[in-house]
The first five atom37 places (N, CA, C, CB, O) and aatype in JSON, in Angstrom:
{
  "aatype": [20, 20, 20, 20, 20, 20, 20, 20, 20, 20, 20, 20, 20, 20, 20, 20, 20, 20, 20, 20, 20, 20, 20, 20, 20, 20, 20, 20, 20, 20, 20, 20, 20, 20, 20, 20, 20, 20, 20, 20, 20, 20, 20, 20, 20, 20, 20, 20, 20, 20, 20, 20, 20, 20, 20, 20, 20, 20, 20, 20, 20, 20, 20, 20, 20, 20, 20, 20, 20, 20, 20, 20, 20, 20, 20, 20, 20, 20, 20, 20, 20, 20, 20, 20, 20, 20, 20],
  "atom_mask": [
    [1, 1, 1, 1, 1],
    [1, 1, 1, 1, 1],
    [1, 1, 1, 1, 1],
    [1, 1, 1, 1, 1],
    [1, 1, 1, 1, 1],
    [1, 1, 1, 1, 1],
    [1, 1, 1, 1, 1],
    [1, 1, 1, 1, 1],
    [1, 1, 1, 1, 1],
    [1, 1, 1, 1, 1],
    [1, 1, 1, 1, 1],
    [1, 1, 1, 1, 1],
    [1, 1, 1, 1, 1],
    [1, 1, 1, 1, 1],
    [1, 1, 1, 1, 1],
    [1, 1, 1, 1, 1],
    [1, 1, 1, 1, 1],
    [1, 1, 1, 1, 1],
    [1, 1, 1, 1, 1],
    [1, 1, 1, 1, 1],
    [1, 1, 1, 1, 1],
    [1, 1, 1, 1, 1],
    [1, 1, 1, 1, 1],
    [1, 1, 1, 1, 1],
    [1, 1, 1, 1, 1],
    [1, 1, 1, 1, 1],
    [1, 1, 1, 1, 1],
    [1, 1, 1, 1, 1],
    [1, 1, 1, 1, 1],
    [1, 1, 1, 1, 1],
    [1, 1, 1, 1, 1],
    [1, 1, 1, 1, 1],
    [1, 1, 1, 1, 1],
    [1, 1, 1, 1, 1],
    [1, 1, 1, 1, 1],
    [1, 1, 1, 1, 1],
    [1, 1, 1, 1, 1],
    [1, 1, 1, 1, 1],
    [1, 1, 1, 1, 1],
    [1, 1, 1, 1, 1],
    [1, 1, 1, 1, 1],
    [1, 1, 1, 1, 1],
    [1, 1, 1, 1, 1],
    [1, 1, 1, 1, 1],
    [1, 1, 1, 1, 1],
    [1, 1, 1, 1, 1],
    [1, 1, 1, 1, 1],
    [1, 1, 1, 1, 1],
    [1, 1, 1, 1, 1],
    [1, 1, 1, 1, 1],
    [1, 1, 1, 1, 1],
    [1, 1, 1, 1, 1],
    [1, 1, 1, 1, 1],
    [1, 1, 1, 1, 1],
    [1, 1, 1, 1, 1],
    [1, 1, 1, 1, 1],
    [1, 1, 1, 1, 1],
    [1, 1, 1, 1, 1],
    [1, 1, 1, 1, 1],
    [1, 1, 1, 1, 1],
    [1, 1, 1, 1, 1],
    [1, 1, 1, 1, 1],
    [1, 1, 1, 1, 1],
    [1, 1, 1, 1, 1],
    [1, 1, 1, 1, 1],
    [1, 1, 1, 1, 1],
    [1, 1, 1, 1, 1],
    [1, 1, 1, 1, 1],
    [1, 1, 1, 1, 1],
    [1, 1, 1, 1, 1],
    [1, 1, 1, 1, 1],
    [1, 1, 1, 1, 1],
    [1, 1, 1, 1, 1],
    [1, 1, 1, 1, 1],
    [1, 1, 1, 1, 1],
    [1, 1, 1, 1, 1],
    [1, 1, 1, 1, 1],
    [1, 1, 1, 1, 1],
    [1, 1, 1, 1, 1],
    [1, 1, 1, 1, 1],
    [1, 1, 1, 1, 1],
    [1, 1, 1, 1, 1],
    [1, 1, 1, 1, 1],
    [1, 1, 1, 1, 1],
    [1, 1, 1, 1, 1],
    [1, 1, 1, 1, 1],
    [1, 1, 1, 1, 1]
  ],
  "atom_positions": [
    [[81.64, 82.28, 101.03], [82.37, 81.03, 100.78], [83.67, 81.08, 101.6], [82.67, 80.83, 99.24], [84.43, 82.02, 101.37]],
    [[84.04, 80.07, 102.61], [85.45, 79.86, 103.2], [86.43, 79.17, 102.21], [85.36, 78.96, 104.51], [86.37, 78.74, 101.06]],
    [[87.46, 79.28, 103.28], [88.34, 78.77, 102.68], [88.38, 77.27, 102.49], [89.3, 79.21, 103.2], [89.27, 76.87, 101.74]],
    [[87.53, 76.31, 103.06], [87.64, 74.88, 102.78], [86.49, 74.42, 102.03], [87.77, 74.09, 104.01], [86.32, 73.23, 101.8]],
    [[85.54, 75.52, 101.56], [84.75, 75.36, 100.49], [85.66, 75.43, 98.8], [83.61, 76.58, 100.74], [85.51, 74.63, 97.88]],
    [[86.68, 76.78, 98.86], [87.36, 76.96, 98.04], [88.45, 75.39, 97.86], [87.93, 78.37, 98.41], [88.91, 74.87, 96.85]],
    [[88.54, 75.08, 99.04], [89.7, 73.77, 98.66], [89.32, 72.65, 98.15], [90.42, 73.21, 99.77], [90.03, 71.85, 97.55]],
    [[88.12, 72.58, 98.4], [87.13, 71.69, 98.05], [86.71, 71.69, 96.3], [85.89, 72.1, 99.03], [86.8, 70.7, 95.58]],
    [[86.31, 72.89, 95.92], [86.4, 73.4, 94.68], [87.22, 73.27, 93.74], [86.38, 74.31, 94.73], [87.12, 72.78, 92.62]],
    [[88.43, 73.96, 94.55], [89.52, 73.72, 93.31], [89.95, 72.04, 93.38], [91.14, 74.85, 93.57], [89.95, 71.41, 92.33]],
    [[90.27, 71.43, 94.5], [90.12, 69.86, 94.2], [88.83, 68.78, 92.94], [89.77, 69.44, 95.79], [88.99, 67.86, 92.13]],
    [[88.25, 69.17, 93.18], [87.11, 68.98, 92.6], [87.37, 69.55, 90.57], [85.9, 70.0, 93.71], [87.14, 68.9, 89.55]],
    [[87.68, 70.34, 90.66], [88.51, 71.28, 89.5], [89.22, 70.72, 88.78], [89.36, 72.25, 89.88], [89.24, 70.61, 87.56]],
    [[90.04, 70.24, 89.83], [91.62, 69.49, 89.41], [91.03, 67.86, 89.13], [93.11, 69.54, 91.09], [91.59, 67.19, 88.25]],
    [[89.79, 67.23, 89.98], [89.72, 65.97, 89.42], [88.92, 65.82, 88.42], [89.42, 65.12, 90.23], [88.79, 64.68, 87.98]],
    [[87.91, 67.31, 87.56], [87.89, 66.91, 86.2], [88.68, 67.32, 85.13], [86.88, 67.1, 85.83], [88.57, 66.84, 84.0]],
    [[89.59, 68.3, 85.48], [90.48, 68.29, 84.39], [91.25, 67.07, 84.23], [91.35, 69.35, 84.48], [91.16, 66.68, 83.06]],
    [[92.06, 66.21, 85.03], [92.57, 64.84, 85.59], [91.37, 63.92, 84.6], [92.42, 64.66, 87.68], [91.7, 63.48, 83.5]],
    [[90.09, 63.73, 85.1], [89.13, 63.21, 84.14], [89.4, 63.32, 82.46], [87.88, 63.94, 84.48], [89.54, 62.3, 81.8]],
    [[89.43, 64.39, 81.99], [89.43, 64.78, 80.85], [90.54, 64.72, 80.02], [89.05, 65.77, 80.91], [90.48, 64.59, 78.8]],
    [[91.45, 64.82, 80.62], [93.05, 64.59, 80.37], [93.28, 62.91, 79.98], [94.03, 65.03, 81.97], [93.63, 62.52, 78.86]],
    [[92.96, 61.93, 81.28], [92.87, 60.85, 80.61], [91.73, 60.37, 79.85], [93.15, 60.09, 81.33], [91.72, 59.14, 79.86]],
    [[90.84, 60.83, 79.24], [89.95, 60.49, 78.53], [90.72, 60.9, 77.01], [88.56, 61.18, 79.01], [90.53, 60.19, 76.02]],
    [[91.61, 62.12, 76.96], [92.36, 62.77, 75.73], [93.29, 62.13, 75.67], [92.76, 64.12, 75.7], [93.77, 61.79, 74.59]],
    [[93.92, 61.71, 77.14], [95.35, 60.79, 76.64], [96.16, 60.45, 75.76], [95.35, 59.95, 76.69], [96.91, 59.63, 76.29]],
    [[96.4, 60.58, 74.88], [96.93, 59.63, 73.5], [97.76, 58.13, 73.77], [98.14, 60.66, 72.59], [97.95, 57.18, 73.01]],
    [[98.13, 58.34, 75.1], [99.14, 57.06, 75.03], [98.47, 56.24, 76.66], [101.34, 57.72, 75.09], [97.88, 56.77, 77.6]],
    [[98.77, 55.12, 76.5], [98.19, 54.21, 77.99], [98.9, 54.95, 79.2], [98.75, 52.26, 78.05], [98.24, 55.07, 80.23]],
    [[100.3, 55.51, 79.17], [101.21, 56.14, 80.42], [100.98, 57.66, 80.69], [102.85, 55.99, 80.09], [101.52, 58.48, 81.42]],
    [[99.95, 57.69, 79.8], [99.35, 59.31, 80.23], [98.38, 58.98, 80.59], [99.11, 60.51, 79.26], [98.53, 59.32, 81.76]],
    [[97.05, 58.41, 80.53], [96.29, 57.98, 81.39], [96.89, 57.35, 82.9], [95.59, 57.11, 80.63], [96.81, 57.82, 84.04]],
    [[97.45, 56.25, 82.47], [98.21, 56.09, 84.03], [98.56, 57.19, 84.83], [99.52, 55.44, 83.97], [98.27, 57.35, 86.01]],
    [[99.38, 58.12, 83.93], [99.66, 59.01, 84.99], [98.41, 59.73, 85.87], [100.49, 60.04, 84.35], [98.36, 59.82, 87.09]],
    [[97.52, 60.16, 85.0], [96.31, 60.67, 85.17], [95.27, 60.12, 86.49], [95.74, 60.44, 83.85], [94.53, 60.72, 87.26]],
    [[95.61, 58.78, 86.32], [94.93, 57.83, 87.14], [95.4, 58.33, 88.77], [95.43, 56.14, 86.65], [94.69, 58.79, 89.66]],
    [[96.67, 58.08, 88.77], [97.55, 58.17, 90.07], [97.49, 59.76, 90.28], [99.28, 57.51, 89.89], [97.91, 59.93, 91.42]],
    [[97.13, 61.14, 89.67], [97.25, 62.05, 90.18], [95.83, 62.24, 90.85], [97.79, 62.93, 89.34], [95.74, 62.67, 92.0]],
    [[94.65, 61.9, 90.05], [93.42, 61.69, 90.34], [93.42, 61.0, 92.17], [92.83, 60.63, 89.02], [93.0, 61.45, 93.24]],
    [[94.0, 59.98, 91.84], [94.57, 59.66, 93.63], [94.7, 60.69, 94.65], [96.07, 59.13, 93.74], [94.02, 60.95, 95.64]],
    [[95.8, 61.23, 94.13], [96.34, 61.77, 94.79], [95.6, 62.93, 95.47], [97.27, 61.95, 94.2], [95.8, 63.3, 96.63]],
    [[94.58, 63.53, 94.47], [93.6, 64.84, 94.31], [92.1, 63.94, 95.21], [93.24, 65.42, 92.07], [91.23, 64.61, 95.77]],
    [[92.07, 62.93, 95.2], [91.03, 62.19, 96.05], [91.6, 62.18, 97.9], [90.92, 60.38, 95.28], [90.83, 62.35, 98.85]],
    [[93.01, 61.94, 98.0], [93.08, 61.67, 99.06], [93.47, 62.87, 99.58], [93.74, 60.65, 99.27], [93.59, 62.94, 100.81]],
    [[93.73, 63.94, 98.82], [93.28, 65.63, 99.23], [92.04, 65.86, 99.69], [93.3, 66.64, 98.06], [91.84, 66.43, 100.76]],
    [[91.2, 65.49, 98.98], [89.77, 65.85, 99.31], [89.26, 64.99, 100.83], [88.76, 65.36, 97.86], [88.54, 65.5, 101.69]],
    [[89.82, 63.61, 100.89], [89.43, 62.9, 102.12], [89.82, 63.86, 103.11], [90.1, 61.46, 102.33], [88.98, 64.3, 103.9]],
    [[91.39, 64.35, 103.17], [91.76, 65.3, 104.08], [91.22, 66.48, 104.4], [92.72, 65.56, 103.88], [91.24, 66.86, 105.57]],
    [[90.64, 67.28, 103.36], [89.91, 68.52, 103.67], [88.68, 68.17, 103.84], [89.97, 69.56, 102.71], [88.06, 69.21, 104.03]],
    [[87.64, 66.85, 103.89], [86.37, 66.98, 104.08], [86.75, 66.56, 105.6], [85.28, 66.11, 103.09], [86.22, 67.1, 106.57]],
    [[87.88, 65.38, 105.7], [88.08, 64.99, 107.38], [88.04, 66.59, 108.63], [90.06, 64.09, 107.48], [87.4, 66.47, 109.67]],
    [[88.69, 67.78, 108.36], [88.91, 68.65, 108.63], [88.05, 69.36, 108.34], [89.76, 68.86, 108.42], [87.86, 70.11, 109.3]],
    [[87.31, 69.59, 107.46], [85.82, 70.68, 107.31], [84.56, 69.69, 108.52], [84.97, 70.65, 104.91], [83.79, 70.46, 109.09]],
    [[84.4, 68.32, 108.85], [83.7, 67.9, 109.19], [83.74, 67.4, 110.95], [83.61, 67.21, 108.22], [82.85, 67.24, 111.79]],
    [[85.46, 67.23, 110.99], [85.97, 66.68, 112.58], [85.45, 65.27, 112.63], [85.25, 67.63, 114.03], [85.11, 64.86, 113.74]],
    [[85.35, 64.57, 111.72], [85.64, 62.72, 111.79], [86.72, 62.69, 111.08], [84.45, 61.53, 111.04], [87.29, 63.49, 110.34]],
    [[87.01, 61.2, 111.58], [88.21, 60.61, 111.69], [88.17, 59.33, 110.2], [88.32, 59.93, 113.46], [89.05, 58.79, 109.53]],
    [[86.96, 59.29, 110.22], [86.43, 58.55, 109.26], [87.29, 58.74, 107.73], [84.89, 58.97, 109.23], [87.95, 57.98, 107.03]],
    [[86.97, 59.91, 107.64], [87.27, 60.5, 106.2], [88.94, 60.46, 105.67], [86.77, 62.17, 106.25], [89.4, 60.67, 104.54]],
    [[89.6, 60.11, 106.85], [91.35, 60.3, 107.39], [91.33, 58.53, 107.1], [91.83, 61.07, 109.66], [92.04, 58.26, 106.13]],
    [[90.79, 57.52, 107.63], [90.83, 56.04, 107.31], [90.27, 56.22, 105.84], [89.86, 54.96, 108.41], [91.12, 55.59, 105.21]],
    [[89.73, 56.5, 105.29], [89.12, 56.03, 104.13], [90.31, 57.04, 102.94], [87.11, 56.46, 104.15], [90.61, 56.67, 101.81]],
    [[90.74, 58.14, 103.5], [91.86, 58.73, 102.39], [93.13, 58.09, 102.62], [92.15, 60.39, 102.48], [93.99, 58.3, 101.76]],
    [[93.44, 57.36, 103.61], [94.53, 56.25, 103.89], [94.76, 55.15, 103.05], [94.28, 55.64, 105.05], [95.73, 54.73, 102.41]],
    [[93.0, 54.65, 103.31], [93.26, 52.99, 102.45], [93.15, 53.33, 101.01], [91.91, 51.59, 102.8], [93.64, 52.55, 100.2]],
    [[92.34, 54.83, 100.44], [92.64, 55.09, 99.06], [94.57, 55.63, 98.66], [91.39, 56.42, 98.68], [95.13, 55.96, 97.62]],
    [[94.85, 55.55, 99.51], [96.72, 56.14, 98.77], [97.18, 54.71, 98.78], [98.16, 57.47, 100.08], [97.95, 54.39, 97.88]],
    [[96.84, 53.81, 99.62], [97.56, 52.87, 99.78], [97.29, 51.93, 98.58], [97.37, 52.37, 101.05], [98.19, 51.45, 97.88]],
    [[95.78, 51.69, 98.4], [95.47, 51.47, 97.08], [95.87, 51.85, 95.5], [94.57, 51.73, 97.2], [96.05, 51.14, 94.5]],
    [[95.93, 53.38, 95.74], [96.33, 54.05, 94.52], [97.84, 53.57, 94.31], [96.17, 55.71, 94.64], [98.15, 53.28, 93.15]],
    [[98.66, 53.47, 95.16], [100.09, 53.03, 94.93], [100.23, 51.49, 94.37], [100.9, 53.18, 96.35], [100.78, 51.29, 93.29]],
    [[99.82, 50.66, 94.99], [98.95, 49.38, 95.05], [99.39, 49.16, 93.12], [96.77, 49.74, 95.68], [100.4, 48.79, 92.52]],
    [[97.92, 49.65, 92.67], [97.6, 50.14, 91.41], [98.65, 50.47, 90.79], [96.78, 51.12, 91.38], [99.17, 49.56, 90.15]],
    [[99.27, 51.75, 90.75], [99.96, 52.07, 90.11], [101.26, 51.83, 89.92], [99.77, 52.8, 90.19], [101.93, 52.52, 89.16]],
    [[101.92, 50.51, 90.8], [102.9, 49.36, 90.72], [102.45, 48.6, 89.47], [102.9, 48.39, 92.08], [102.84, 48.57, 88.3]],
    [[101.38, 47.92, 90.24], [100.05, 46.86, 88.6], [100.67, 47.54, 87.47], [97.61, 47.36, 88.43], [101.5, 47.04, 86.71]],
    [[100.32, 48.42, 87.43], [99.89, 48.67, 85.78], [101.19, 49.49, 85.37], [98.23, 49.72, 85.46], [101.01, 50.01, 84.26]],
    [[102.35, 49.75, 85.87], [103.37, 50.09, 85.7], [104.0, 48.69, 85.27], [103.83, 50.85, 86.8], [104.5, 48.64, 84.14]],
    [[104.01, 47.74, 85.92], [104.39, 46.82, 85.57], [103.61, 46.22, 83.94], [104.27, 46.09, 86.81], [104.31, 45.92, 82.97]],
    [[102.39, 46.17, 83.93], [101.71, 45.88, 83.06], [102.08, 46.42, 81.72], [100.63, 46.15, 83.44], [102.21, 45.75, 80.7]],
    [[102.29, 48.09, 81.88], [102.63, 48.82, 80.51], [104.14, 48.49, 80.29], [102.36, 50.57, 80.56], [104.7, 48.9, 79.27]],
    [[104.73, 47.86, 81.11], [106.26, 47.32, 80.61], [106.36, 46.24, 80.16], [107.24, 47.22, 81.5], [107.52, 45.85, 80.07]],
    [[105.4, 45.39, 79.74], [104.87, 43.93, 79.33], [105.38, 43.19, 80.2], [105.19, 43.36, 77.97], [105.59, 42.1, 79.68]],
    [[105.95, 43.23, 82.07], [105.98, 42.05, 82.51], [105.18, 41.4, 83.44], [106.9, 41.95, 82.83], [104.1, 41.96, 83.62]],
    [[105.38, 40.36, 84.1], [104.22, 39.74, 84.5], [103.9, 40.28, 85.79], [104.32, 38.31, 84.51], [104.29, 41.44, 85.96]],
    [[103.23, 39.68, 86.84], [102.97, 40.57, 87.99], [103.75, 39.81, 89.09], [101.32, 40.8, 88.34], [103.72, 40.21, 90.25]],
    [[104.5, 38.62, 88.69], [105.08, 37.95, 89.92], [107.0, 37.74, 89.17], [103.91, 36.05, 90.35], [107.77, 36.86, 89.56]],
    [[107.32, 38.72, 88.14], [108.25, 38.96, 88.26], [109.32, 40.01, 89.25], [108.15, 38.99, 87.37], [110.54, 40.0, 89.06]]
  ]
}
């Protein structure tokens, strides 16, 4: 096993504990949080499969997921503060 099998792994690791965490959540802003680290641990993985594989592909697609995940996690930041989305 290399080392970008191992990175791969422990990413993978980290996005079901992340899974399981917000499924235990107790409160909506611990899932949120959960949500956005899960992101974060996705657009890790775009980067190490872009680099285990040599496309470029995997580098656009972990791009438009951060940009998204931030996206999101404005939404619903706003949302769990009860205001509207065009305040």
């Amino acid at each position: 096993m290399n080392a970008m099998d191992l990175l791969l792994a422990g990413l993978l690791l980290g996005a079901a504990l992340c899974l399981w965490r917000a499924r235990a959540g107790p409160t909506p802003a611990d899932r949120a949080v959960c949500v956005d680290i899960l992101g974060i641990l996705m657009v890790g993985f775009c980067a190490v499969l872009s680099a285990r594989t040599g496309r470029d592909l995997y580098l656009a697609v972990g791009l438009s997921w951060a940009l998204l995940s931030f996206v999101g996690s404005l939404a619903l930041a706003k949302h769990l503060e009860g205001r509207r989305f065009d305040d």
